[in-house]
PDBQT receptor file of N, H, CA, C and O in Angstrom, charges set to zero:
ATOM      1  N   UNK A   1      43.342 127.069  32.409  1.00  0.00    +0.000 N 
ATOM      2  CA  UNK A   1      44.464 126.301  32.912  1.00  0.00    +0.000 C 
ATOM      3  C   UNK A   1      44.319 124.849  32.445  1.00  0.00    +0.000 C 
ATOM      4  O   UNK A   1      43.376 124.159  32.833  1.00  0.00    +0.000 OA
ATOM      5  N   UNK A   2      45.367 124.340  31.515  1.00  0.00    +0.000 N 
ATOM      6  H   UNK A   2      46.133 124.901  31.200  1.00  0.00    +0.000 HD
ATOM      7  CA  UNK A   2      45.241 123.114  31.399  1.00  0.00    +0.000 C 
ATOM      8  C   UNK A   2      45.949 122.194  32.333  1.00  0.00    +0.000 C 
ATOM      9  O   UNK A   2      46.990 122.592  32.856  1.00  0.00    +0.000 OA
ATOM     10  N   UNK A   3      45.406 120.785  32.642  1.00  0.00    +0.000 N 
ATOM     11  H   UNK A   3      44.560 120.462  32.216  1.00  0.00    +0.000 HD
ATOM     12  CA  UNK A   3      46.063 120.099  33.349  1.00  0.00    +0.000 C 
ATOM     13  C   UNK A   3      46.874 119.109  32.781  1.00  0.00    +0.000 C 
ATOM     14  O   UNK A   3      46.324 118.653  31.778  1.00  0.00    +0.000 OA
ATOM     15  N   UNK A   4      48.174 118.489  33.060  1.00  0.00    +0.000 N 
ATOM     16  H   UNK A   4      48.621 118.860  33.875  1.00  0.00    +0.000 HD
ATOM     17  CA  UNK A   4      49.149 117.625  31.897  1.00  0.00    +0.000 C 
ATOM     18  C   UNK A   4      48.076 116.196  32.712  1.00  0.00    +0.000 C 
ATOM     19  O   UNK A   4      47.458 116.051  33.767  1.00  0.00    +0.000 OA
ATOM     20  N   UNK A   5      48.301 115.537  31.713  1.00  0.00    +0.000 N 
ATOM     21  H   UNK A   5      48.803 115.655  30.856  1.00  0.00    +0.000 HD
ATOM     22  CA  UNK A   5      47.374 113.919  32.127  1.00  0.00    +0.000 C 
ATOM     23  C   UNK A   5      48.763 112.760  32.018  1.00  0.00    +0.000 C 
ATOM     24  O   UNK A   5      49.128 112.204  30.982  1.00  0.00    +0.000 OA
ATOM     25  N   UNK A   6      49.270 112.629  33.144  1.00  0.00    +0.000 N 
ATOM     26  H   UNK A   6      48.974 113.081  33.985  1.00  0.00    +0.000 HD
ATOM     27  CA  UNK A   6      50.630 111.938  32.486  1.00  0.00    +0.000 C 
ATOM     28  C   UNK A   6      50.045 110.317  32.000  1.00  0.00    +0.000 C 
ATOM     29  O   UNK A   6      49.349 109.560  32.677  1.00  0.00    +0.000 OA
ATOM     30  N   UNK A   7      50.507 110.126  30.808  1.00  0.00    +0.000 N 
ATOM     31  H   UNK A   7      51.073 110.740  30.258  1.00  0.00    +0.000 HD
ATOM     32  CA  UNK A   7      50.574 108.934  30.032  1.00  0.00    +0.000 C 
ATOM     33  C   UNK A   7      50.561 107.510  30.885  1.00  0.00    +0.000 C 
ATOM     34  O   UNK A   7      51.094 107.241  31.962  1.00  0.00    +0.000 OA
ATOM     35  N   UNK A   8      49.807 106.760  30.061  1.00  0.00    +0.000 N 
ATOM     36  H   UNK A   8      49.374 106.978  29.186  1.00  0.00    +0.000 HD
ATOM     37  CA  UNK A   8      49.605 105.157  31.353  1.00  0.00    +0.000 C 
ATOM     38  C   UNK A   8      50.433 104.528  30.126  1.00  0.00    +0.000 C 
ATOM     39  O   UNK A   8      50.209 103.332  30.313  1.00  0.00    +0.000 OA
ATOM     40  N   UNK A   9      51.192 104.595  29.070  1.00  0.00    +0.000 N 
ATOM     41  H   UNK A   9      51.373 105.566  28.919  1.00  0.00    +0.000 HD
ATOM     42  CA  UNK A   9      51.565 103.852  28.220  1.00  0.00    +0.000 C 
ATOM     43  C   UNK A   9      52.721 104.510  27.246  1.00  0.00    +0.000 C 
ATOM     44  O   UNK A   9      52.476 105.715  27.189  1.00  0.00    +0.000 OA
ATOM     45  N   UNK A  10      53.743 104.233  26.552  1.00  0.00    +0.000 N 
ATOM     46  H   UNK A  10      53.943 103.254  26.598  1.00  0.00    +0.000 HD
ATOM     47  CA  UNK A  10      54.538 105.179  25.823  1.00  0.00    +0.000 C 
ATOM     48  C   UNK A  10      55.083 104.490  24.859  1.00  0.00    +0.000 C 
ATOM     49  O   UNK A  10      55.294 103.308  25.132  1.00  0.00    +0.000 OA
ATOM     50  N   UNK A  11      55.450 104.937  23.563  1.00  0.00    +0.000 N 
ATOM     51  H   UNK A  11      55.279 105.897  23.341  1.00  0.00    +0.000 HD
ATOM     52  CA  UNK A  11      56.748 103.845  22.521  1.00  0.00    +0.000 C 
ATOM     53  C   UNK A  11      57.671 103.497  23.179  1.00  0.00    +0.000 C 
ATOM     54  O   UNK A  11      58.166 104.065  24.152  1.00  0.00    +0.000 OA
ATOM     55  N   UNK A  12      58.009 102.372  22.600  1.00  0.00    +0.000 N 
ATOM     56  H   UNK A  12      57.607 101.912  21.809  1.00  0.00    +0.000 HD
ATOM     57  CA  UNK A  12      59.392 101.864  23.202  1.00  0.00    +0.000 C 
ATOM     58  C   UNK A  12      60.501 102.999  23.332  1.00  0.00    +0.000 C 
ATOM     59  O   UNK A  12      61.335 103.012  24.238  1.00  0.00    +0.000 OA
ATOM     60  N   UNK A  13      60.414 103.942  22.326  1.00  0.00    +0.000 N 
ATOM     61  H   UNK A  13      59.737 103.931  21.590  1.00  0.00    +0.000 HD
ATOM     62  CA  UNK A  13      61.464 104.735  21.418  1.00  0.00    +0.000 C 
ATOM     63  C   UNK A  13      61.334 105.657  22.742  1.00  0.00    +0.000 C 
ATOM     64  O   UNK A  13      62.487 105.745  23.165  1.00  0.00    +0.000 OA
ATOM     65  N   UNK A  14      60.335 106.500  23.728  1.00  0.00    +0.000 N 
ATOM     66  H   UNK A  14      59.399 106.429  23.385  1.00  0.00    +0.000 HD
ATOM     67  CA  UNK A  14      60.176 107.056  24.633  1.00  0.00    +0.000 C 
ATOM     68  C   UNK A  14      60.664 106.448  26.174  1.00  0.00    +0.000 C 
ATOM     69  O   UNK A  14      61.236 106.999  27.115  1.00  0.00    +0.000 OA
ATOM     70  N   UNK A  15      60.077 104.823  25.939  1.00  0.00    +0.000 N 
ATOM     71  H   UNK A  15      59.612 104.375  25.175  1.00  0.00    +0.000 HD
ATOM     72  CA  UNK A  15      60.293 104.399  27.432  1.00  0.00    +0.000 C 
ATOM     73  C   UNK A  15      61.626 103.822  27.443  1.00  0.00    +0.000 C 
ATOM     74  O   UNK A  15      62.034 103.544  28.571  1.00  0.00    +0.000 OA
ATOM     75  N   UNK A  16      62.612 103.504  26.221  1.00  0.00    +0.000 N 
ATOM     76  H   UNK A  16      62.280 103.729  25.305  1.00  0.00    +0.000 HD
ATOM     77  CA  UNK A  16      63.736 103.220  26.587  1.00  0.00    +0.000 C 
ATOM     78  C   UNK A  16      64.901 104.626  26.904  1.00  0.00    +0.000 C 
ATOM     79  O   UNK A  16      65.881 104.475  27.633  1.00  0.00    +0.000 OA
ATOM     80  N   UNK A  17      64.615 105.786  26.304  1.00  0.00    +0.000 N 
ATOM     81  H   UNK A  17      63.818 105.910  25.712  1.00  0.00    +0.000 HD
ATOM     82  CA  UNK A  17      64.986 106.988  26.950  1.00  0.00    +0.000 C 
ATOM     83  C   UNK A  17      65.312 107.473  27.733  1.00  0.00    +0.000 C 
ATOM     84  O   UNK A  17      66.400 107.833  28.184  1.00  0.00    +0.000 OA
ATOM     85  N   UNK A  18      63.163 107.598  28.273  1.00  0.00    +0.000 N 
ATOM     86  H   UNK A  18      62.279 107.306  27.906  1.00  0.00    +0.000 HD
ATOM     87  CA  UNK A  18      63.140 107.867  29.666  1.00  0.00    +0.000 C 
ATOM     88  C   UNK A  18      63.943 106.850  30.830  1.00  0.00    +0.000 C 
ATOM     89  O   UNK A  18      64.206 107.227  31.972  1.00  0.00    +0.000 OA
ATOM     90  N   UNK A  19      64.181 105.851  30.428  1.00  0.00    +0.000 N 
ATOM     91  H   UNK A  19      63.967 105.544  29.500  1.00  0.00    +0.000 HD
ATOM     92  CA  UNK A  19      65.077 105.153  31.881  1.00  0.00    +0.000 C 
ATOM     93  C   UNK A  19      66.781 104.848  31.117  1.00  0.00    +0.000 C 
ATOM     94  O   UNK A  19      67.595 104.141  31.711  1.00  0.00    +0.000 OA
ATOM     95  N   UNK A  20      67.036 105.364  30.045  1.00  0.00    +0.000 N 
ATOM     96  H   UNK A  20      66.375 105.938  29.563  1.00  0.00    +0.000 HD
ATOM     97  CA  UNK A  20      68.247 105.746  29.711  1.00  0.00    +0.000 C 
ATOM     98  C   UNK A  20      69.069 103.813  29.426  1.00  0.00    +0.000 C 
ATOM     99  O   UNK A  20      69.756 103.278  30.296  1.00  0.00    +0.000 OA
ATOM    100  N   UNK A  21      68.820 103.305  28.391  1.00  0.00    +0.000 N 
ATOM    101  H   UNK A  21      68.262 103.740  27.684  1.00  0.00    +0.000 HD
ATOM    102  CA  UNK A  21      69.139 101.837  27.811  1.00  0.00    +0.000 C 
ATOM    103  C   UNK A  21      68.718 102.260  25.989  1.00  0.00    +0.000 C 
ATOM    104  O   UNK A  21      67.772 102.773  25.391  1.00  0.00    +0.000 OA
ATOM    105  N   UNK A  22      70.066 101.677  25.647  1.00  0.00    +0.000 N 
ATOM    106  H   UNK A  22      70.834 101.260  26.133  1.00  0.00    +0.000 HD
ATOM    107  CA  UNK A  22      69.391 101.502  23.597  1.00  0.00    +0.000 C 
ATOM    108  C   UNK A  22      68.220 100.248  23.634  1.00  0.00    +0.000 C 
ATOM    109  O   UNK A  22      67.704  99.588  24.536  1.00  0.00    +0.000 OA
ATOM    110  N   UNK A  23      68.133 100.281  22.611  1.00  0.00    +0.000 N 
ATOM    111  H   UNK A  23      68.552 100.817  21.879  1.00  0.00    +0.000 HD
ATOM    112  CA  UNK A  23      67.026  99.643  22.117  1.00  0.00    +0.000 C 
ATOM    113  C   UNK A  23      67.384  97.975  22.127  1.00  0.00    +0.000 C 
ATOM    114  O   UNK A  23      66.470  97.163  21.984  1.00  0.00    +0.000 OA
ATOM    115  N   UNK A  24      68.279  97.699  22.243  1.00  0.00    +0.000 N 
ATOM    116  H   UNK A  24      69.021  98.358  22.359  1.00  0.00    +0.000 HD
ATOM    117  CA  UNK A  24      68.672  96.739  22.357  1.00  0.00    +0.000 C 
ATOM    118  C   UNK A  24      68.738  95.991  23.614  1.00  0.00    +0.000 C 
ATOM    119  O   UNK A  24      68.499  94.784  23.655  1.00  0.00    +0.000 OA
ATOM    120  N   UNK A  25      69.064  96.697  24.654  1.00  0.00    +0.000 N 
ATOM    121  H   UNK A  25      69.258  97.678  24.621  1.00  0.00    +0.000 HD
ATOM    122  CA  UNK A  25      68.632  96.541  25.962  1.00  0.00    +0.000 C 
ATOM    123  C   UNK A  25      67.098  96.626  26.335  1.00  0.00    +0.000 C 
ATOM    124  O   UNK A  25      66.386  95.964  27.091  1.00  0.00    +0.000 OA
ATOM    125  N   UNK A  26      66.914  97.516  25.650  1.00  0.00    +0.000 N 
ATOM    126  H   UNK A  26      67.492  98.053  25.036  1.00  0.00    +0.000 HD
ATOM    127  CA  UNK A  26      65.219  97.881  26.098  1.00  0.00    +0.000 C 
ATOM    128  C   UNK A  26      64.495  96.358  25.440  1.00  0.00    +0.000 C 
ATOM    129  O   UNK A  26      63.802  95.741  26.250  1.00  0.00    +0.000 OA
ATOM    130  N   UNK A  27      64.581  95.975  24.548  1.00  0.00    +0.000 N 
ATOM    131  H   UNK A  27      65.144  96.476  23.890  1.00  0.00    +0.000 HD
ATOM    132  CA  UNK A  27      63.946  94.901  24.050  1.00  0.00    +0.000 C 
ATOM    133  C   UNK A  27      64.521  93.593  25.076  1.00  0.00    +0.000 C 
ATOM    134  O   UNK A  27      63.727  92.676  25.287  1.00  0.00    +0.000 OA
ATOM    135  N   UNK A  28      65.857  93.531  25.678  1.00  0.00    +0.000 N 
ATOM    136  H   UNK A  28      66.501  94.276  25.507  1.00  0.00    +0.000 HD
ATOM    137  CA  UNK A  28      65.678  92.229  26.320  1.00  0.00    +0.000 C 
ATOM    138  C   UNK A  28      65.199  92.230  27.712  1.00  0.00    +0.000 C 
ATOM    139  O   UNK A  28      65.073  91.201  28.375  1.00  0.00    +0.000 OA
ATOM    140  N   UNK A  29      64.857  93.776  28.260  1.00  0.00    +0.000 N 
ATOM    141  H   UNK A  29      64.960  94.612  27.721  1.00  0.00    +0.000 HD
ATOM    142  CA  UNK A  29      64.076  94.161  29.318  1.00  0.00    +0.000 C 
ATOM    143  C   UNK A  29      62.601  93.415  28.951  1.00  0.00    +0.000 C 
ATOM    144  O   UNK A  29      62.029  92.750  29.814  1.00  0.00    +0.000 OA
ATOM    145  N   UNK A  30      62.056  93.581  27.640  1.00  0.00    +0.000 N 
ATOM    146  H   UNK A  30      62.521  94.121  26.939  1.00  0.00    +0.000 HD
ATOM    147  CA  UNK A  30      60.927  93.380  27.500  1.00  0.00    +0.000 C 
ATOM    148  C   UNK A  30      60.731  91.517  27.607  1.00  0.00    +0.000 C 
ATOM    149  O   UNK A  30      60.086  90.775  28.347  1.00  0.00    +0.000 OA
ATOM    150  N   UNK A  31      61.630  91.316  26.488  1.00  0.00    +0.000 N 
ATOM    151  H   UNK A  31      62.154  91.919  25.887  1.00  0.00    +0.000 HD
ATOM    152  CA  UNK A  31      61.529  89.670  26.493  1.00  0.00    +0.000 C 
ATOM    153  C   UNK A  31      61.750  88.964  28.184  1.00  0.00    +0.000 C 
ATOM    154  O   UNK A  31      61.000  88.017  28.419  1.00  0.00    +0.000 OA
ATOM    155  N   UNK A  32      62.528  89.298  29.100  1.00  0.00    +0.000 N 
ATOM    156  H   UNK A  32      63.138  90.067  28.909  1.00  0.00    +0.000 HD
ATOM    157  CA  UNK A  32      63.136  88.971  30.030  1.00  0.00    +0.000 C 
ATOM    158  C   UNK A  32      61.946  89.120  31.014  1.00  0.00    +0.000 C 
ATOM    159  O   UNK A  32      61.912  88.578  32.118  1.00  0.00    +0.000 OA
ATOM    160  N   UNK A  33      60.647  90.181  30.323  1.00  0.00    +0.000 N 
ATOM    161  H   UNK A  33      60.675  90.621  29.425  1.00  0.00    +0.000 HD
ATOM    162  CA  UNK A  33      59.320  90.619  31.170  1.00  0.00    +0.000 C 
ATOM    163  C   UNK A  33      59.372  91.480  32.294  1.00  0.00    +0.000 C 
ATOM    164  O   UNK A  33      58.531  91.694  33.168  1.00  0.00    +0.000 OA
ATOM    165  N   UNK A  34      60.716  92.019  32.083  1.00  0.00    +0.000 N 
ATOM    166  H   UNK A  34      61.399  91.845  31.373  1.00  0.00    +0.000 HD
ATOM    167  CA  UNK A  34      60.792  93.176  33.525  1.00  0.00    +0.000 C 
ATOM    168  C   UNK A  34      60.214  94.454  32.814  1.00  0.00    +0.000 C 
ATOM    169  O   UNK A  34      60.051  95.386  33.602  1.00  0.00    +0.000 OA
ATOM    170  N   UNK A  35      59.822  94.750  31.350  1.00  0.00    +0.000 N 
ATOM    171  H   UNK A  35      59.954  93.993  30.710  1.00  0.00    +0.000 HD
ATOM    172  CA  UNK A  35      58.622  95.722  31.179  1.00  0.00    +0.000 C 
ATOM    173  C   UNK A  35      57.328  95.014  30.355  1.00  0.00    +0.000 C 
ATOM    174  O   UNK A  35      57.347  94.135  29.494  1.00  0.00    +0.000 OA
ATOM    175  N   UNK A  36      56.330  95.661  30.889  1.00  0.00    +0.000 N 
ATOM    176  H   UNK A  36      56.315  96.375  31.589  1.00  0.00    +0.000 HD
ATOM    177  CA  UNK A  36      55.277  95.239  30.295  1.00  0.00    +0.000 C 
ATOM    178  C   UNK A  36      54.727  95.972  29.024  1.00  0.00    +0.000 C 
ATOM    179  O   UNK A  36      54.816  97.189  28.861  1.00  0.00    +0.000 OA
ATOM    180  N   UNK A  37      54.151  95.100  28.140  1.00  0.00    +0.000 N 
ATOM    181  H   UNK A  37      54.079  94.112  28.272  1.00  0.00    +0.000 HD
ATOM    182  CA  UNK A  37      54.151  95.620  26.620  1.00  0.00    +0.000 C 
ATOM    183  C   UNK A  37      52.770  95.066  26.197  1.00  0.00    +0.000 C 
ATOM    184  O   UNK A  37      52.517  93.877  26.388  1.00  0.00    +0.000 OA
ATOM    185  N   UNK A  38      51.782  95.983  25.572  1.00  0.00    +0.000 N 
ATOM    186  H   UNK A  38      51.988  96.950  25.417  1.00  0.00    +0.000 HD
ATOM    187  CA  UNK A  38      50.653  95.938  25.027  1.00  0.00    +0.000 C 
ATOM    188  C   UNK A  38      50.709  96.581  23.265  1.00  0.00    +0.000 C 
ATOM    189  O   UNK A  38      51.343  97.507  22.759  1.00  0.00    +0.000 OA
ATOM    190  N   UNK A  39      49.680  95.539  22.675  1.00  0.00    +0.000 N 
ATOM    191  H   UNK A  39      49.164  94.787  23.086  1.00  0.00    +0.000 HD
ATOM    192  CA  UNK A  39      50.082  96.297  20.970  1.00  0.00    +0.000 C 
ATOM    193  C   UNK A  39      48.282  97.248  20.922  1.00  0.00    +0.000 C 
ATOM    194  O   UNK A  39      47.390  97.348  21.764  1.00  0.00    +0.000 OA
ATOM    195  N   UNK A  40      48.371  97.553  20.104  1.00  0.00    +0.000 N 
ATOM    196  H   UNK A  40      49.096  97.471  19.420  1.00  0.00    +0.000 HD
ATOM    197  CA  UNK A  40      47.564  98.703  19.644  1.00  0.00    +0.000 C 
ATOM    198  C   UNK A  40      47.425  98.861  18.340  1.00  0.00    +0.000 C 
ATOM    199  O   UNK A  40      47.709  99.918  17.777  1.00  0.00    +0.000 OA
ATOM    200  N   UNK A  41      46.896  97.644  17.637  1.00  0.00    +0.000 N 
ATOM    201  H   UNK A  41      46.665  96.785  18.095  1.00  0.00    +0.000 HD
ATOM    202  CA  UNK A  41      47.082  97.258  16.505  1.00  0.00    +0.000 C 
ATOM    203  C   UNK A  41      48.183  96.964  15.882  1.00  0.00    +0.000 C 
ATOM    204  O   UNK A  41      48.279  95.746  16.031  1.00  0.00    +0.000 OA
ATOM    205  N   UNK A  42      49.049  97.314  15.295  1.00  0.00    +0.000 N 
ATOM    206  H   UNK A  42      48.971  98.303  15.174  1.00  0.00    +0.000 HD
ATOM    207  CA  UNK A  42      50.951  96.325  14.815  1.00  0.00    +0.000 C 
ATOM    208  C   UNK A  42      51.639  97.624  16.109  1.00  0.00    +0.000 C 
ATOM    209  O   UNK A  42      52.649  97.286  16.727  1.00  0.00    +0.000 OA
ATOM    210  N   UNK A  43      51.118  98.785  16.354  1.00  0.00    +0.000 N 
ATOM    211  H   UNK A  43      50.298  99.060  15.852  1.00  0.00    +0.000 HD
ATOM    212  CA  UNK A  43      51.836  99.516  17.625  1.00  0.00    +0.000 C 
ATOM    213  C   UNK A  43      52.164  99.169  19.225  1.00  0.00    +0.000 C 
ATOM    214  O   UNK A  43      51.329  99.160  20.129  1.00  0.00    +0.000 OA
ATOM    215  N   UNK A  44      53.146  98.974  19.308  1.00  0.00    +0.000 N 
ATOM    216  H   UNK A  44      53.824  98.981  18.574  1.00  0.00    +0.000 HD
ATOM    217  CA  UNK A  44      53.853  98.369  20.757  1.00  0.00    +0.000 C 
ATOM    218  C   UNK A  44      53.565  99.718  21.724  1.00  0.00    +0.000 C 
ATOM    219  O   UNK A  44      54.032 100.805  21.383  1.00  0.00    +0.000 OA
ATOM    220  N   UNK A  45      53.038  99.626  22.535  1.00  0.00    +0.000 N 
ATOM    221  H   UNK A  45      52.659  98.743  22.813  1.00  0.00    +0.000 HD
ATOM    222  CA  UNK A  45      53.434 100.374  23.841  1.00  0.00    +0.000 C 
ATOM    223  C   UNK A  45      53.466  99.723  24.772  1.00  0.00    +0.000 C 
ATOM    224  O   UNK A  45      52.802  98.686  24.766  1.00  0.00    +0.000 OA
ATOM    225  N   UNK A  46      54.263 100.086  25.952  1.00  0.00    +0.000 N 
ATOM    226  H   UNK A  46      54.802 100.928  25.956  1.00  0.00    +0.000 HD
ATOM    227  CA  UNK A  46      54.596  99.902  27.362  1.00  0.00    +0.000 C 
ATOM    228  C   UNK A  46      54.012 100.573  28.439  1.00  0.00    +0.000 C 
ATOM    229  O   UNK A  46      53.529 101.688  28.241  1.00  0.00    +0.000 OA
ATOM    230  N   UNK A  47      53.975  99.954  29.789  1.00  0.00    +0.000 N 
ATOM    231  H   UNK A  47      54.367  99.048  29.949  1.00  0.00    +0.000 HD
ATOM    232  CA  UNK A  47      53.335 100.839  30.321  1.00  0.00    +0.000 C 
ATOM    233  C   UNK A  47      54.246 101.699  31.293  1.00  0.00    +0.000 C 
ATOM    234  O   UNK A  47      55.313 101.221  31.678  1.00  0.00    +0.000 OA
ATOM    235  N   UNK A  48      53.854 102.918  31.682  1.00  0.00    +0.000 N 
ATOM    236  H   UNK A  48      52.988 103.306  31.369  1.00  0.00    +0.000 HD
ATOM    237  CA  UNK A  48      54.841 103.900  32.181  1.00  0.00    +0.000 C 
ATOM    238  C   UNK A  48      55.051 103.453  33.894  1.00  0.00    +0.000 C 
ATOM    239  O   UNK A  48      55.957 103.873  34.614  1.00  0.00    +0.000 OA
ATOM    240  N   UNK A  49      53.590 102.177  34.437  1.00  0.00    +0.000 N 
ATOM    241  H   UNK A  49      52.854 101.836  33.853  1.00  0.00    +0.000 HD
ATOM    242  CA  UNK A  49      53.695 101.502  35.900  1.00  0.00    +0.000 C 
ATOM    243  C   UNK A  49      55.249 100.855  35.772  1.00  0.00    +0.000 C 
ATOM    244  O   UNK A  49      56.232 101.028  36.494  1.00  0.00    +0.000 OA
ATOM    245  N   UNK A  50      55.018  99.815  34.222  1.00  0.00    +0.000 N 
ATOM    246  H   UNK A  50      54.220  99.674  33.636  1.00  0.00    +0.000 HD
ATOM    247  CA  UNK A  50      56.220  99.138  34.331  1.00  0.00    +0.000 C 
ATOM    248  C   UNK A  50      57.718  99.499  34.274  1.00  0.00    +0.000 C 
ATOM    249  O   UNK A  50      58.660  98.747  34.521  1.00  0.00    +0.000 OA
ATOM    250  N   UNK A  51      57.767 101.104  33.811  1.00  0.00    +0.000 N 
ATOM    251  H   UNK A  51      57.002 101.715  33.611  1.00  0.00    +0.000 HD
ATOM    252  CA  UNK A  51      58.918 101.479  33.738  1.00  0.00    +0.000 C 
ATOM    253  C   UNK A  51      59.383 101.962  35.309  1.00  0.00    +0.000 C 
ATOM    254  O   UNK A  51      60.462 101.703  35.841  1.00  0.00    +0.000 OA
ATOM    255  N   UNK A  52      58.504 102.567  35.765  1.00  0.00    +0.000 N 
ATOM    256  H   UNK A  52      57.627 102.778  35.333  1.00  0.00    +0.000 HD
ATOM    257  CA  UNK A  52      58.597 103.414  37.318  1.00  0.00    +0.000 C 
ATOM    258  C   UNK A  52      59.231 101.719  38.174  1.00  0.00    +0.000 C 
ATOM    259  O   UNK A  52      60.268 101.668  38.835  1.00  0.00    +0.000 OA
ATOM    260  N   UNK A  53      58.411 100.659  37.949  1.00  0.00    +0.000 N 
ATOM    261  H   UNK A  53      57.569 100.701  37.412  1.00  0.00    +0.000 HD
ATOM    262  CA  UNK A  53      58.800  99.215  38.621  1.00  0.00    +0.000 C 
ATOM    263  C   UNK A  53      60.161  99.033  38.556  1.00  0.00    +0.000 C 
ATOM    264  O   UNK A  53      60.843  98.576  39.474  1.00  0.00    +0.000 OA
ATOM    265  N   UNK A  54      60.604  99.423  37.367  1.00  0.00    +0.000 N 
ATOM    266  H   UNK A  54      60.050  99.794  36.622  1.00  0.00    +0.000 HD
ATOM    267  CA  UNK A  54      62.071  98.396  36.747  1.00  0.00    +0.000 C 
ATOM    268  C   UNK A  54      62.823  99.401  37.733  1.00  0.00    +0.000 C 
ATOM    269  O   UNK A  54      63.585  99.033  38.627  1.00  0.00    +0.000 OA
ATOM    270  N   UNK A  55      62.541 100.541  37.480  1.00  0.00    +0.000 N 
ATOM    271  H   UNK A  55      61.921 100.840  36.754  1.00  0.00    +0.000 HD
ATOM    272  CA  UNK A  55      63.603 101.752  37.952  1.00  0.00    +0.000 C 
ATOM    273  C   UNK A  55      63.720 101.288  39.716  1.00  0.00    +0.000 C 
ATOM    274  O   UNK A  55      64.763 100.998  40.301  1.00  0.00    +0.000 OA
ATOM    275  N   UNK A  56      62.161 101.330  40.376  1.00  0.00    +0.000 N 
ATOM    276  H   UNK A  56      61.313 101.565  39.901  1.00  0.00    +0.000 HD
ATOM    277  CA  UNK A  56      62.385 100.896  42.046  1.00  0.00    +0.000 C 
ATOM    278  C   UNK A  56      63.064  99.810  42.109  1.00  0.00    +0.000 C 
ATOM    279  O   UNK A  56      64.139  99.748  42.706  1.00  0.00    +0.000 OA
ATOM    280  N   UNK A  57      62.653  99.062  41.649  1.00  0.00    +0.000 N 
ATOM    281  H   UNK A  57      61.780  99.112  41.164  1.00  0.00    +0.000 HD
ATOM    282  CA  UNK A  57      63.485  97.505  41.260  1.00  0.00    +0.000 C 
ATOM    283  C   UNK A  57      65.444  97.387  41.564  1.00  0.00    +0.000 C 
ATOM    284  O   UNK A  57      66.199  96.710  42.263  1.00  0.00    +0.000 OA
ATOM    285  N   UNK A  58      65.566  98.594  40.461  1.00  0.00    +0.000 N 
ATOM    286  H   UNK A  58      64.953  99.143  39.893  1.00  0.00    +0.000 HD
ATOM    287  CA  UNK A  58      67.032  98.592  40.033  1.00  0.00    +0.000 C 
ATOM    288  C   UNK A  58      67.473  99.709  41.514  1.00  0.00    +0.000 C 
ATOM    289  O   UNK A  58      68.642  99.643  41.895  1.00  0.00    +0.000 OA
ATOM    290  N   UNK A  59      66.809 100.370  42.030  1.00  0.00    +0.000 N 
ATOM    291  H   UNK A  59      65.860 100.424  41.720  1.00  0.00    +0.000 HD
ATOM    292  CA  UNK A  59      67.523 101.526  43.563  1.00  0.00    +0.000 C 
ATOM    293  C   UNK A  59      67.405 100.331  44.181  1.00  0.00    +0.000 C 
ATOM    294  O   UNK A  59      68.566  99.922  44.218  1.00  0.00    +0.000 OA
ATOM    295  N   UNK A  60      66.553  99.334  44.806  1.00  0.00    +0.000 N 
ATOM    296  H   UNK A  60      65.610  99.666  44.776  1.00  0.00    +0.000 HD
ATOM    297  CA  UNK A  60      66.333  98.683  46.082  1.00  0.00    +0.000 C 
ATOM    298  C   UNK A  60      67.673  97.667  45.809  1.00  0.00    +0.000 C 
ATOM    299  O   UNK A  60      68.415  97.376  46.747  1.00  0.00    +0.000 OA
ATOM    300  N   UNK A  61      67.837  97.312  44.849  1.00  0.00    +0.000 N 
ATOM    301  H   UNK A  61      67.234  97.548  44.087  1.00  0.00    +0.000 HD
ATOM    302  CA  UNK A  61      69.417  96.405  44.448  1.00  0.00    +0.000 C 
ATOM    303  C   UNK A  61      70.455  96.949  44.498  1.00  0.00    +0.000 C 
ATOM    304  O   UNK A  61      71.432  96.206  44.590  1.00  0.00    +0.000 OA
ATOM    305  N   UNK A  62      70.698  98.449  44.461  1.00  0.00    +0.000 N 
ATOM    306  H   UNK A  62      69.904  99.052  44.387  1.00  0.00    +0.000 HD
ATOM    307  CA  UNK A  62      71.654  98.934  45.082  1.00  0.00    +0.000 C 
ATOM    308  C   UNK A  62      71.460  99.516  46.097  1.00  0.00    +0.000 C 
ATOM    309  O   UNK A  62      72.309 100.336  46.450  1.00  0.00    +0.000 OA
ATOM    310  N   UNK A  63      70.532  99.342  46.742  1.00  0.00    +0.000 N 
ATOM    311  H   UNK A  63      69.843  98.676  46.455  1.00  0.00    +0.000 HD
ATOM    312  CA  UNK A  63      70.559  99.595  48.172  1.00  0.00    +0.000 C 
ATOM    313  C   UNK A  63      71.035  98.650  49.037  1.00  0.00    +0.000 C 
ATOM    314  O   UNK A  63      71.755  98.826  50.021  1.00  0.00    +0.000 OA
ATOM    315  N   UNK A  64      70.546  97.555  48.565  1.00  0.00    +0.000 N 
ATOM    316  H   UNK A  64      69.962  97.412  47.766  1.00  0.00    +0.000 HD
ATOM    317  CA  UNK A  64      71.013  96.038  49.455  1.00  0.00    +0.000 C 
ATOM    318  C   UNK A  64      72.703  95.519  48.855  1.00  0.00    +0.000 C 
ATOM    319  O   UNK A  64      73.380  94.634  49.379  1.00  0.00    +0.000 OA
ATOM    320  N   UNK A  65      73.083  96.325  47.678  1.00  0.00    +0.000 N 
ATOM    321  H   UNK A  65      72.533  97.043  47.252  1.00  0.00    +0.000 HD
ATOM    322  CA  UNK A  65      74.480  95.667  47.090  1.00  0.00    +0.000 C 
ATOM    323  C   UNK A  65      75.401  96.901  47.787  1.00  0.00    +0.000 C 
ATOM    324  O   UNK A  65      76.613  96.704  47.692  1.00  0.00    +0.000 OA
ATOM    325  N   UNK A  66      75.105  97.819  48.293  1.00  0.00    +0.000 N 
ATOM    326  H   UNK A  66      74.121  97.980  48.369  1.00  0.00    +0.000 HD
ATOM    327  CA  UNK A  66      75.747  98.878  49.028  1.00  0.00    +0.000 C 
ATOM    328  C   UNK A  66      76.151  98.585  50.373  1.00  0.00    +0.000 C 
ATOM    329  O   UNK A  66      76.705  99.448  51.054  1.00  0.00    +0.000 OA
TER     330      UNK A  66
């Protein structure tokens, strides 16, 4: 039985996906610092804490704009 090890880090190309924004958005998420971004030699990854953040982030604002 293998166990899945979920990822602490992902491409941009994955983490802008997974929370559903083009790349264009996803990059001023990054500059703006609402995701966090580590290189890996010229390779960018993000971390998957900071994506789960943006997402609680973005429900608790429509919870309080509701």
């Amino acid at each position: 039985m293998h166990r899945q090890i979920e990822p602490l880090a992902v491409t941009p190309k994955d983490a802008f996906a997974a929370i559903g924004v083009g790349i264009t958005k996803g990059y001023e998420l990054i500059n703006e610092g609402k995701l966090e971004t580590f290189k890996i030699g010229r390779a960018t990854r993000i971390t998957t804490a900071s994506l789960k953040a943006y997402v609680a982030e973005r429900l608790a604002e429509q919870r309080v704009a509701a």
